[in-house]
C-alpha positions in Angstrom: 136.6 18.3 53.9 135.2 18.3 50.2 137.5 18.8 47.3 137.0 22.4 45.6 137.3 22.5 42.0 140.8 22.3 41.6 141.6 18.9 43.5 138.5 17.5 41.2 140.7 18.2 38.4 144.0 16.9 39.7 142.0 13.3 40.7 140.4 13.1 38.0 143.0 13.6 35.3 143.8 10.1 33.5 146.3 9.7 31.0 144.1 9.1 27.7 145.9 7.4 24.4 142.5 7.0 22.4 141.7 10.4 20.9 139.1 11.4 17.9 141.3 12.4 15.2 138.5 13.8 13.3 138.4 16.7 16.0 141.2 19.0 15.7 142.1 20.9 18.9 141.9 24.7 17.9 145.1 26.8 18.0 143.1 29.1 20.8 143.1 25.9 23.3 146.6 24.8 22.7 147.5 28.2 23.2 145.5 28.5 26.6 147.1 25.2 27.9 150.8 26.7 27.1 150.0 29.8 28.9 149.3 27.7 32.2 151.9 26.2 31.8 154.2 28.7 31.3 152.9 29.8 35.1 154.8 26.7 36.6 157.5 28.0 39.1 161.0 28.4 38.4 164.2 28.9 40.1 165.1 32.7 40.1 162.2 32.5 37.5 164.3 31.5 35.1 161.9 30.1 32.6 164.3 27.7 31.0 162.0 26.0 28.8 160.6 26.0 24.9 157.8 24.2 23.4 157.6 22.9 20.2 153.9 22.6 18.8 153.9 19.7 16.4 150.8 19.5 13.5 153.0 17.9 11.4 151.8 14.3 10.4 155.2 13.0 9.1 157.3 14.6 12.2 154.4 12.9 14.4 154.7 9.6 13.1 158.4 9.8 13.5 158.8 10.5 17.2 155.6 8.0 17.5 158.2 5.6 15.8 160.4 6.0 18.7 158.5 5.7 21.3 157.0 2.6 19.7 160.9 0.9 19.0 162.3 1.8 22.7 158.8 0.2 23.9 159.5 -3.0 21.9 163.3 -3.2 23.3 162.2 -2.2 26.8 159.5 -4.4 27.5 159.3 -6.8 25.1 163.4 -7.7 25.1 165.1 -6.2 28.4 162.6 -6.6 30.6 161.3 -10.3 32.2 157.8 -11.0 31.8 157.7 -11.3 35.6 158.5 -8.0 35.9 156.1 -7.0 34.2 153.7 -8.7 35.5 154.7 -7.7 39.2 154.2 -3.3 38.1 150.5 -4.7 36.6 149.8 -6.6 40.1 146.9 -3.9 40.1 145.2 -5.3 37.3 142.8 -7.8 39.1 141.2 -9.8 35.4 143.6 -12.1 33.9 142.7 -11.0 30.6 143.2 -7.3 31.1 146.5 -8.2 32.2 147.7 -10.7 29.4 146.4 -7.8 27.3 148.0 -4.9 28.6 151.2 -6.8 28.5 151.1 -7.5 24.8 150.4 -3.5 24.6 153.7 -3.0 26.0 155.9 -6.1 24.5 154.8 -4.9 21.2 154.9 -1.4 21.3 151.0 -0.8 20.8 150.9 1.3 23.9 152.6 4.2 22.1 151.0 4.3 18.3 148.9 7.4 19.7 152.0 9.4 19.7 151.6 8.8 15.7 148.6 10.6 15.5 147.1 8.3 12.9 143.2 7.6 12.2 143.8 3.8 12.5 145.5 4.1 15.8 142.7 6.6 17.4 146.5 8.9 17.2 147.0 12.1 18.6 146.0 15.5 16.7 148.4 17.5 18.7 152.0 16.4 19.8 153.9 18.9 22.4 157.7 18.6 22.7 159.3 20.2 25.9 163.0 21.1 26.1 164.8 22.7 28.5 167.8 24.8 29.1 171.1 22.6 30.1 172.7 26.0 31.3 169.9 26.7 33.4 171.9 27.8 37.1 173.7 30.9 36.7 173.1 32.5 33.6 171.3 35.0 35.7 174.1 35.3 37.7 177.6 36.5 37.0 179.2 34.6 40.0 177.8 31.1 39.7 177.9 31.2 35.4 179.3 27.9 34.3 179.6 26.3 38.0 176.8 23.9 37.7 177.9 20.9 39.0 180.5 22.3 40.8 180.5 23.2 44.8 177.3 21.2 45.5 175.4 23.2 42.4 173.4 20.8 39.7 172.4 23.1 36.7 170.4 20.8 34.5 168.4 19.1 37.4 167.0 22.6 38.2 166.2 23.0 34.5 164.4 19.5 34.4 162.3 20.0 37.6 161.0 23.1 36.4 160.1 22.0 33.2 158.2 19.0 35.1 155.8 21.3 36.7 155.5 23.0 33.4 154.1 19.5 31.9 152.1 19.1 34.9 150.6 22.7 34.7 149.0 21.9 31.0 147.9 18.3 31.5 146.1 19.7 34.3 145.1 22.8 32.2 144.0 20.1 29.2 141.8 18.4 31.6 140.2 21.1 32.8 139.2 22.0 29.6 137.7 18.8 28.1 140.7 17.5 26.2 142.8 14.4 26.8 146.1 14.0 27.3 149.2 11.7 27.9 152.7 12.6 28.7 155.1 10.5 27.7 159.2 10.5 27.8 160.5 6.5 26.7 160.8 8.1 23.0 163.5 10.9 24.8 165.0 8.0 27.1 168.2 7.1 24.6 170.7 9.3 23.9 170.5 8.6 20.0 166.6 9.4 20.1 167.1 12.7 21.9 170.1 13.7 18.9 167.4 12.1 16.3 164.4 14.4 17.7 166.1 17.4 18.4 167.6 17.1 14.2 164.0 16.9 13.5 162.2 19.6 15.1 165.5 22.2 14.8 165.8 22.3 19.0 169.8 23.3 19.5 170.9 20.4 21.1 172.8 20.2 23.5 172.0 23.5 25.1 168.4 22.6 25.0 167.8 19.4 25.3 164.2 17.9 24.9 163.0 15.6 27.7 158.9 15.1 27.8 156.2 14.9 25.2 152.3 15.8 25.7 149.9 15.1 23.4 146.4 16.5 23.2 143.2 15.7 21.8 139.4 15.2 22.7 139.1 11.5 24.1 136.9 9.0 22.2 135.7 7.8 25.4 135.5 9.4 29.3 137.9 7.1 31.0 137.2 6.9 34.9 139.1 3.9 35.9 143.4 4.1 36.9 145.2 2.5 39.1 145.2 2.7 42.4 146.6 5.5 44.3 148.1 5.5 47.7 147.0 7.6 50.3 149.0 10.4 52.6 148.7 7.6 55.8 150.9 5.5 53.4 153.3 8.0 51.7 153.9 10.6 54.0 155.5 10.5 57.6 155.8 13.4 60.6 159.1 14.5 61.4 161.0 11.3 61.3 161.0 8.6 58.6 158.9 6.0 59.2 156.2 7.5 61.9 153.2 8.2 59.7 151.5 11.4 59.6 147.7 11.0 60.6 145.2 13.4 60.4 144.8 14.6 63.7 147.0 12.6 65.6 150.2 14.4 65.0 150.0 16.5 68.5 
């Protein structure tokens, strides 16, 4: 069976970190890729999520900062270079790999989220919170009782918001513009208080927990890595017996 348009998109959807920062993405496009998001599904369509739209150079460069420290202390302190080298197994040429591991040790991966020329940055930086309270404000009864009797409030929150991020990369890359989500800058407690200050997001009722940004990339990128197929990640009825395409009778 061919793929119709929309699985074209979904596969070929790469995260891009290069972008042409002397192309702006217009305010009619950003506005387009909210609105699909804002289509995601929700529990009781509860909506429990906010944007921020973030033009602001200085504000960029500051959440880039973040990303770019935690990046530095994750993979270039806490975490053993054969670790690292075991996630990039994928990579086959020894020098793509050396390199993409001095991206990550030193933080490089991340300086798009700064959205400066001499980084190929970012012209458009998306901040996603989402509502703590989410389970039960809508109802009377179950108001304040997430957590309790089997009910978990925030995950609710944070799954919908998810597909909301999903819904505009998807949207962005059906429309010709890049994009890259990203979450190590909202990782640490102290970044999330530090971000939230910044942009004005009440905190802790909403609490931000993904970044997109968005721009046109300098350069198609066709390559990723490797994806596993349904034989490998998906099983009929019972853990562990695969699900094949027609033989599941």
């Amino acid at each position: 069976m061919e793929d119709n348009e929309t699985i074209e998109v979904i596969k070929n959807r790469r995260a891009i970190r290069d972008y042409q920062t002397s192309k702006d993405v217009p305010d009619e496009l950003v506005h387009k890729i909210l609105e699909a998001g804002g289509y995601a599904p929700s529990a009781e369509n509860q909506q429990p999520w906010r944007i921020v739209v973030v033009r602001d150079k200085e504000k960029q460069r500051f959440i880039g900062q973040r990303a770019v420290n935690r990046t530095i202390e994750l993979f270039g302190r806490a975490t053993p270079r054969e670790e690292l080298e075991r996630r990039l197994s994928y990579i086959q040429s020894k020098a793509s790999l050396e390199r993409t591991i001095d991206i990550l040790i030193t933080g490089k991966r991340f300086e798009y989220i700064k959205g400066e020329p001499e980084t190929n940055g970012a012209p458009v930086l998306l901040v996603l919170a989402v509502d703590q309270t989410h389970v039960g404000n809508s109802q009377p009864t179950l108001r304040g009782t997430g957590g309790v009797y089997g009910w978990s409030g925030p995950r609710h929150a944070v799954i919908a918001g998810s597909m909301m991020m999903e819904n505009m990369a998807l949207a962005a890359a059906s429309l010709g513009i890049g994009s890259c989500v990203s979450s190590v800058q909202l990782d640490h407690f102290d970044d999330v208080g530090a971000i939230s200050e910044l942009l004005g997001i009440p905190f802790p009722h909403w609490v931000p927990i993904l970044c997109l940004t968005l721009g046109y990339p300098i350069a198609e990128r066709t390559l990723g890595p490797p994806r596993q197929g349904p034989e490998e990640i998906a099983f009929l009825d019972t853990w562990g017996k695969p699900f094949t395409v027609g033989g599941n009778k």
